[in-house]
C-alpha positions as CSV (number, residue, x, y, z in Angstrom):
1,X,28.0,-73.4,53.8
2,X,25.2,-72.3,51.3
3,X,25.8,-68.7,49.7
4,X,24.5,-65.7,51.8
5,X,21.0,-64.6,51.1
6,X,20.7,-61.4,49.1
7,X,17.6,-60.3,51.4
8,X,19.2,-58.9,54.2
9,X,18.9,-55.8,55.6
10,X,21.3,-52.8,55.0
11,X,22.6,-50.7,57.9
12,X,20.1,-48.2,57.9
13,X,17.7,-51.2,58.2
14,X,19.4,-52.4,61.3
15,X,19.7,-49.0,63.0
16,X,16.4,-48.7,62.6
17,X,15.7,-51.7,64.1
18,X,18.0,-51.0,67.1
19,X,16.5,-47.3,67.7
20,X,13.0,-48.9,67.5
21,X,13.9,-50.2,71.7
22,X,14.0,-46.9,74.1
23,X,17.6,-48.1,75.2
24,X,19.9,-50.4,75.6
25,X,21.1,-50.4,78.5
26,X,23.8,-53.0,80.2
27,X,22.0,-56.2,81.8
28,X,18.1,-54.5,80.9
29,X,15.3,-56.5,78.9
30,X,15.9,-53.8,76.5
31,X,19.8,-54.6,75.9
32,X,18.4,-58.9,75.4
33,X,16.1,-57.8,72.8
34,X,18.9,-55.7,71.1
35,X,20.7,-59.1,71.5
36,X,18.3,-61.1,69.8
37,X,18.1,-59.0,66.8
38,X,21.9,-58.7,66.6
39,X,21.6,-62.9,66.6
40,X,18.8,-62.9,64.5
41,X,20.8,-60.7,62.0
42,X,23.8,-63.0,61.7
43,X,21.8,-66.2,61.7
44,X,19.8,-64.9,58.6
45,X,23.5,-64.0,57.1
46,X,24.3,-67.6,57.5
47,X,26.8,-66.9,60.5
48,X,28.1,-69.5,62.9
49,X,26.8,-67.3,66.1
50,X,29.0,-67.3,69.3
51,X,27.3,-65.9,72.8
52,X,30.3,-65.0,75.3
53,X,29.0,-64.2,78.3
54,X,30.3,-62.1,81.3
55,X,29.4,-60.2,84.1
56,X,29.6,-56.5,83.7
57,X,28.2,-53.2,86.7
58,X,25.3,-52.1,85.1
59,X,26.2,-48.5,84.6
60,X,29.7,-46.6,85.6
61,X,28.0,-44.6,88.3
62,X,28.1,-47.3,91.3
63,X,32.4,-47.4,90.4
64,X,32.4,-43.3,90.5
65,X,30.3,-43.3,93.7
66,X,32.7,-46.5,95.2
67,X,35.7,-44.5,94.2
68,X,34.7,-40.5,95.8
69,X,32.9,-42.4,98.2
70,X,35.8,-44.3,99.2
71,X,37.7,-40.9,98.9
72,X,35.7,-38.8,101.0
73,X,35.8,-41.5,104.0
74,X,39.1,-41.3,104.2
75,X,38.8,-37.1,104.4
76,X,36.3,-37.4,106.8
77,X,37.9,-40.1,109.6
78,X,41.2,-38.6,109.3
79,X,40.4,-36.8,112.5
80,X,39.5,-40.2,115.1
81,X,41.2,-42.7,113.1
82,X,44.5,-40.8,111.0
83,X,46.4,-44.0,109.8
84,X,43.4,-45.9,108.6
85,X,42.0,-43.0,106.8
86,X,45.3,-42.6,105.0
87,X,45.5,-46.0,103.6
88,X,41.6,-45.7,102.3
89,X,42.2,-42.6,101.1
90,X,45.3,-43.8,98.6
91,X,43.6,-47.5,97.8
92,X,40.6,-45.8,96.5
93,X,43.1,-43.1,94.7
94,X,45.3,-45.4,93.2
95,X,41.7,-47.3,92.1
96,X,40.5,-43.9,90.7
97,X,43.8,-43.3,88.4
98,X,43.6,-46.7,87.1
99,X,39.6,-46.7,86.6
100,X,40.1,-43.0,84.6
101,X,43.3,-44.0,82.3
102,X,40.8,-46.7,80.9
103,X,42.6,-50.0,82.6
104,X,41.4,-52.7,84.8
105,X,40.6,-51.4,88.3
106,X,39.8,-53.3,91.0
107,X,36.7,-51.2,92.0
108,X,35.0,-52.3,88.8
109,X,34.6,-56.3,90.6
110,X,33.4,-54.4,93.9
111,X,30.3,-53.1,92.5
112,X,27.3,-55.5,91.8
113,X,27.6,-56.8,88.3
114,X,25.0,-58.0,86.1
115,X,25.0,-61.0,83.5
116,X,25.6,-59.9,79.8
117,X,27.0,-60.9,76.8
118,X,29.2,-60.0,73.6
119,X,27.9,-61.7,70.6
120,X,30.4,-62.9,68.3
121,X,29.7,-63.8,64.1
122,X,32.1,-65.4,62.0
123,X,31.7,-67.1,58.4
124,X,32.6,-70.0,56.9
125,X,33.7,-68.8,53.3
126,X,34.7,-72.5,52.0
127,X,37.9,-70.9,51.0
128,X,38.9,-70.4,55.1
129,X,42.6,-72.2,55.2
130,X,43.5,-73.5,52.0
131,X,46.8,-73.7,52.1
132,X,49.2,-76.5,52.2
133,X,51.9,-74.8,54.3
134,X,50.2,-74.7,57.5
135,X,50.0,-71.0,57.3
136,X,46.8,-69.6,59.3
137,X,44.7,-67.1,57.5
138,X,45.1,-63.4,59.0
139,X,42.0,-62.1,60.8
140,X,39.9,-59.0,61.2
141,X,37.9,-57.8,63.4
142,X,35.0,-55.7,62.7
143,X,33.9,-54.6,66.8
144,X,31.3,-52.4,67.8
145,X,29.3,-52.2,71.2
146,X,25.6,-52.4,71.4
147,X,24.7,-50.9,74.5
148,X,24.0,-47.7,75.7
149,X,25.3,-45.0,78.1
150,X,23.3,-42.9,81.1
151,X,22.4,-39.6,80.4
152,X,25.0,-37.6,82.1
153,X,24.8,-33.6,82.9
154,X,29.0,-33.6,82.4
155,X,28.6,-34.3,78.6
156,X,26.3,-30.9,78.0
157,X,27.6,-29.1,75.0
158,X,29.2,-26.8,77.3
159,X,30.5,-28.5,79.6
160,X,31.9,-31.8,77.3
161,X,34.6,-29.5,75.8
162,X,36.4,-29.0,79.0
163,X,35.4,-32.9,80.0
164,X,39.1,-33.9,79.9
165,X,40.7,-30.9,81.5
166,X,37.9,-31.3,84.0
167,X,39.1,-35.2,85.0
168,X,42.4,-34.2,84.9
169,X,41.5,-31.2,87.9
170,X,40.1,-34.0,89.8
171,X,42.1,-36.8,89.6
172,X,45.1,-34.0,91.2
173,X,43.3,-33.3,93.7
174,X,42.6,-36.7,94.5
175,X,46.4,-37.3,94.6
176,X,46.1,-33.8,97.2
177,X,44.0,-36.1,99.4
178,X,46.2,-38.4,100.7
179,X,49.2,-36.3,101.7
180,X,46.6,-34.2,103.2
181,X,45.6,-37.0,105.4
182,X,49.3,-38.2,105.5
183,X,50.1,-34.9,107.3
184,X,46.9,-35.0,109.6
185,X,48.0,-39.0,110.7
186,X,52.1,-38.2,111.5
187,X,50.7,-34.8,114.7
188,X,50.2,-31.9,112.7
189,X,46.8,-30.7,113.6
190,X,45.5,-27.7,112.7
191,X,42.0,-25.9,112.2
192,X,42.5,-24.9,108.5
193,X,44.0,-28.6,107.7
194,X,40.3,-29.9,109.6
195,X,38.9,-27.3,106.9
196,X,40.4,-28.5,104.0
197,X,39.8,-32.1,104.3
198,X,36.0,-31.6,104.8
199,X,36.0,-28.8,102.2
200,X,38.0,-32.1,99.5
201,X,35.3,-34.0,100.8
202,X,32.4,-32.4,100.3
203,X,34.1,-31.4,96.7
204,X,34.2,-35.3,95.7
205,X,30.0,-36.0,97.5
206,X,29.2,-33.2,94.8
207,X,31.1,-34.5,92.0
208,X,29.4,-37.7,92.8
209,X,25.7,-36.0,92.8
210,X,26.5,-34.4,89.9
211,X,27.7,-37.3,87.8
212,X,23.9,-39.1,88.6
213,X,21.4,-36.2,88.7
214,X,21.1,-36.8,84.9
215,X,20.7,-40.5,84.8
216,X,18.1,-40.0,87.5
217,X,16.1,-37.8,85.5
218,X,16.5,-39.2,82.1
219,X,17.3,-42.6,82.4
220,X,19.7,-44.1,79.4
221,X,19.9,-42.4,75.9
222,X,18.2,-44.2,73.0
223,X,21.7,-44.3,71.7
224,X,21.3,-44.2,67.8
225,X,24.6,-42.5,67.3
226,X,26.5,-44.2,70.3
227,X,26.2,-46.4,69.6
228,X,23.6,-48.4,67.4
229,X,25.2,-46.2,64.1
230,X,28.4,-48.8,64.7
231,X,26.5,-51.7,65.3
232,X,24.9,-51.5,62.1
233,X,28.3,-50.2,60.3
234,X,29.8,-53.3,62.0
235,X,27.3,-56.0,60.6
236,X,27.0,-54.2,57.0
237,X,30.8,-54.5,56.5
238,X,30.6,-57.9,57.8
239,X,28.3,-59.1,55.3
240,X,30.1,-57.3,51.9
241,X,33.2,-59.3,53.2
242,X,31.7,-62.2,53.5
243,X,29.9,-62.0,50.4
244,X,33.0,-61.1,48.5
245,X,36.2,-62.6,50.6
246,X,39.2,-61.5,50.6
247,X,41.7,-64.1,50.3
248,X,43.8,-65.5,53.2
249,X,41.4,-63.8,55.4
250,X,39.2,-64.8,57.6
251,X,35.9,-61.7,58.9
252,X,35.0,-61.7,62.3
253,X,32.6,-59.5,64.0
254,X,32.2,-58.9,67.7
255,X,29.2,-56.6,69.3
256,X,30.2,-55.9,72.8
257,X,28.6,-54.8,75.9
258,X,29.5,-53.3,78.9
259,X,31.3,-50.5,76.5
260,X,29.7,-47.6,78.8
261,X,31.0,-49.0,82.0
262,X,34.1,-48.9,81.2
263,X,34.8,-51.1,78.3
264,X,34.5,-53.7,80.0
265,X,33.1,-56.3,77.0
266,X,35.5,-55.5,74.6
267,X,38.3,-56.4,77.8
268,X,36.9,-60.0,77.9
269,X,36.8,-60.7,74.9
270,X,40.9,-59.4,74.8
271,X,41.6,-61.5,77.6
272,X,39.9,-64.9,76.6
273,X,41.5,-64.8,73.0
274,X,44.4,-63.1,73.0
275,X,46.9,-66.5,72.9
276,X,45.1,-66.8,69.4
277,X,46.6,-63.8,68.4
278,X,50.2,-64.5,68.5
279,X,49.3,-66.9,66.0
280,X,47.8,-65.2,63.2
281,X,48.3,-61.4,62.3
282,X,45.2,-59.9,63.6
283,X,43.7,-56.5,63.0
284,X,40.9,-54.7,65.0
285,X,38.2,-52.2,62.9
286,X,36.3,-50.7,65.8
287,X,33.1,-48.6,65.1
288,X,31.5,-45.9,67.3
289,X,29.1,-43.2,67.0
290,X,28.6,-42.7,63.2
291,X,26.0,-40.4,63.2
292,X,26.6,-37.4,62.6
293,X,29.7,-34.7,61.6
294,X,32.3,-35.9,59.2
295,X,34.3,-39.5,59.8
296,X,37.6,-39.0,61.5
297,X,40.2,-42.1,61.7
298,X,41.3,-41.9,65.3
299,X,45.0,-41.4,65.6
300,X,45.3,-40.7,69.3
301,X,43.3,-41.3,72.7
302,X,43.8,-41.4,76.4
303,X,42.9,-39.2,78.9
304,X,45.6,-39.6,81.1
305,X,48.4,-42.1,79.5
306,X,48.5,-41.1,75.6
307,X,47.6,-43.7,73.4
308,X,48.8,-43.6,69.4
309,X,47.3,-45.5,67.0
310,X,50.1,-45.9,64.0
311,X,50.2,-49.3,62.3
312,X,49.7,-50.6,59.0
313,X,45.7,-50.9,59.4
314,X,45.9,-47.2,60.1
315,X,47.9,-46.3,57.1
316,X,45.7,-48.5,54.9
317,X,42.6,-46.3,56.5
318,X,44.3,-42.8,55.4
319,X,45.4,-44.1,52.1
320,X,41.9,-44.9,51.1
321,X,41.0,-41.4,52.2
322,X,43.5,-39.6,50.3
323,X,43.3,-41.7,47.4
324,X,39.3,-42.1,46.9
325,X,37.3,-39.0,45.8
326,X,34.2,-40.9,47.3
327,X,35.7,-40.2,50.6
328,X,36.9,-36.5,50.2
329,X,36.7,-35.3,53.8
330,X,37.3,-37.9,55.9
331,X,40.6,-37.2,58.0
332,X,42.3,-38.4,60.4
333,X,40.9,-37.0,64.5
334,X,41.7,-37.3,68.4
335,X,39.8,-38.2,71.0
336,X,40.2,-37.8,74.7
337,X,37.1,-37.9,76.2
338,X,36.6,-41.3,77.3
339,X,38.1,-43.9,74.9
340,X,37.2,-47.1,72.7
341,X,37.1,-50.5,72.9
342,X,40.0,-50.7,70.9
343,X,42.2,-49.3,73.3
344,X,43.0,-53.1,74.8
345,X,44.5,-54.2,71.5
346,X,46.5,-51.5,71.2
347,X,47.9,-51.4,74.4
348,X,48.6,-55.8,73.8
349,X,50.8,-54.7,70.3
350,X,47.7,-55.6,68.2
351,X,47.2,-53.4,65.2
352,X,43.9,-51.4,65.5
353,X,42.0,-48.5,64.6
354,X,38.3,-46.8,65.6
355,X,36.6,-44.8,63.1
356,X,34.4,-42.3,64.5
357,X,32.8,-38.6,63.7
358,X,33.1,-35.2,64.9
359,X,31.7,-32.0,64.1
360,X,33.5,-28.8,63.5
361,X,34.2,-28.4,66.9
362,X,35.8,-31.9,67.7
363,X,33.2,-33.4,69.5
364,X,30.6,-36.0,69.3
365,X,27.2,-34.5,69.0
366,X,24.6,-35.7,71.0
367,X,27.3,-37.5,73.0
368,X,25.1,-39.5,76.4
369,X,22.3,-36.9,76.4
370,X,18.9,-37.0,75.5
371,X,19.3,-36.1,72.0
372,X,21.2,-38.9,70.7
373,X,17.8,-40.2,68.8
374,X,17.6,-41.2,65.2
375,X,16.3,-38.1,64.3
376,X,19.2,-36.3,64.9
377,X,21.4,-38.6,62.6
378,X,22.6,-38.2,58.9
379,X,21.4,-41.2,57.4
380,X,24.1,-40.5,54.4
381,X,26.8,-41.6,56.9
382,X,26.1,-45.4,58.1
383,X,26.1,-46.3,54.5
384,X,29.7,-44.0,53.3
385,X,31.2,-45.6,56.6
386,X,30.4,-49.3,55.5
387,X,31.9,-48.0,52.2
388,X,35.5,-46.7,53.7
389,X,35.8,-49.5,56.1
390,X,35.1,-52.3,53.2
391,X,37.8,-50.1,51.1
392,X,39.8,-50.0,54.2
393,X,39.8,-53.3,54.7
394,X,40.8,-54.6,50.9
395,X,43.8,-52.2,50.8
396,X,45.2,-53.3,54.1
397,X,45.0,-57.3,52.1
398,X,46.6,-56.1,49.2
399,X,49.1,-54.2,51.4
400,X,49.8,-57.4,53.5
């Protein structure tokens, strides 16, 4: 394959380019336009260009309405039908748990789903298995999702703090709701138990108003931080290890969708490749929401089942903090509100790490709310991220 061009655009370039569309949001025109830039980027690069399609809800509000809806039906029929009601009411529970600890739940393939697709660049260096022992070259992958989330009312600066504590609330008294019925179904009747299950009903109806009234109003956010700043991190690393390769490694980069569903792209692409990874070591460098604050390496997530992130792509990330003046400040962060595609590898023993920011406070600013524009983003950032994760990336291969 001919050398790279020198002509291509850095990442400011391409968030530019990706702010320029209102939104990109899952299965929209605006989301295939996103695409075709994305492709048109990599081609340019001299990328062999891989389109994996799937089918993905279109935003995570249909599953939250399937899953209270489901919850209040049972609350409500308790009274005629007892049994019946009890089993809806722990199905659509058990759905709920799984949906919110950031696994595969069944309500996610009950919900109409839309065509979309995770675009996936790789590089032929010349240099790609050279060996004479049969040994396969180790990968990384550099993964970011293109699309973007609804505006939701629950991520409000004062409301996001308490997001996780907030879930948590809800998800016990979802687990209240089935005893409740459970104790309805085997005789015991009585006006206050009639009075509680309508009152959990009309709790989880409300909860699933609120969690739309923003989308409704506002649509999807422009997403520059979240999460067009990791796109363009993504593609920029891609290209300065490409240019320069590391040897014994082969550069892969993977733009997802269906991220603000419920990470749903970066799932497919886990499931349809994951044989390849028991045969070469493979490492995951996810990017989201670069925009603004100070980088943090993310060390732990989950918002129900904790998830820790220690491995030897992690350490290489915090040496090359600790070690390089240029990146003085960046340290190591949690996050528990919501998760990252990277949680799938993690969970299947694969070494990963996300790099995202926060501000003083720990959060993401701008996080799914109107404000999440390019004017509100630190332009000095996509660039020093490229930076760290190329670093990053070259101490983990000397490491290895």
């Amino acid at each position: 394959m001919d050398p790279l061009p020198k002509t291509q655009p850095d990442s400011i370039d391409i968030l530019k380019q990706l702010t320029s569309l209102d939104h990109r949001g899952v299965g929209t025109e605006q989301e295939r336009r996103a695409a075709a830039i994305i492709k048109e980027w990599l081609t340019k690069s001299g990328a062999d260009v891989e389109i994996q399609p799937f089918l993905s809800p279109k935003t995570y509000l249909p599953i939250v309405w399937w899953l209270v809806g489901g919850i209040s039906a049972g609350l409500f029929l308790a009274g005629p039908f007892p049994w019946p009601a009890f089993f809806i009411s722990l199905i659509f529970t058990v759905m709920a748990i799984h949906y919110f600890d950031w696994r595969s739940s069944p309500v996610q393939f009950i919900v109409p789903r839309v065509k979309t697709e995770n675009i996936i660049g790789r590089f032929s260096s010349g240099q790609k298995n050279n060996n004479t022992n049969g040994i396969k070259n180790k990968k990384l992958i550099l993964m970011a999702h293109y699309d973007t989330a609804p505006v939701s009312i629950l991520y409000l600066p004062s409301m996001v703090g308490n997001f996780r504590q907030s879930l948590l609330t809800s998800l016990g008294i979802m687990l209240v709701t089935p005893l409740v019925i459970f104790v309805t179904a085997i005789g015991f009747q009585h006006v206050i138990l009639t009075w509680i299950r309508y009152g959990l009903g009309a709790y989880f109806v409300i909860q699933g108003i609120i969690a739309g009234i923003d989308y409704f109003r506002f649509g999807h956010t422009n997403g520059a931080a979240d999460n067009a700043t990791g796109t363009a991190v993504a593609l920029a690393t891609a290209r300065r290890l490409w240019e320069n390769p590391m040897p014994g490694w082969d550069v892969e980069v993977v733009l997802t969708s269906g991220e603000e569903v419920s990470l749903v792209g970066s799932r497919h692409y886990y499931l349809k490749n994951k044989n390849q990874y028991k045969t070469n070591k493979t490492f995951v460098l996810n990017f989201d929401n670069l925009g603004s604050g100070h980088i943090k390496i993310i060390t732990k997530t989950g918002s129900i089942t904790p998830v820790k992130y220690d491995n030897p792509l992690v350490d290489a990330a915090i040496k090359t903090a600790r070690e390089e003046d240029r990146f003085h400040g960046i340290t190591t962060g949690e996050w528990h509100t919501g998760d990252f595609d990277s949680i799938w590898f993690e969970r299947g023993g694969i070494p990963s790490l996300t790099l995202s920011s926060q501000d003083e406070k720990g959060q993401i600013p701008h996080l799914h709310r109107p404000g999440d524009t390019l004017a509100n983003i630190n332009m000095s950032m996509p660039p020093q991220a490229v930076d760290f994760a190329e670093a990053t990336a070259r101490n983990l291969a000397e490491a290895s």
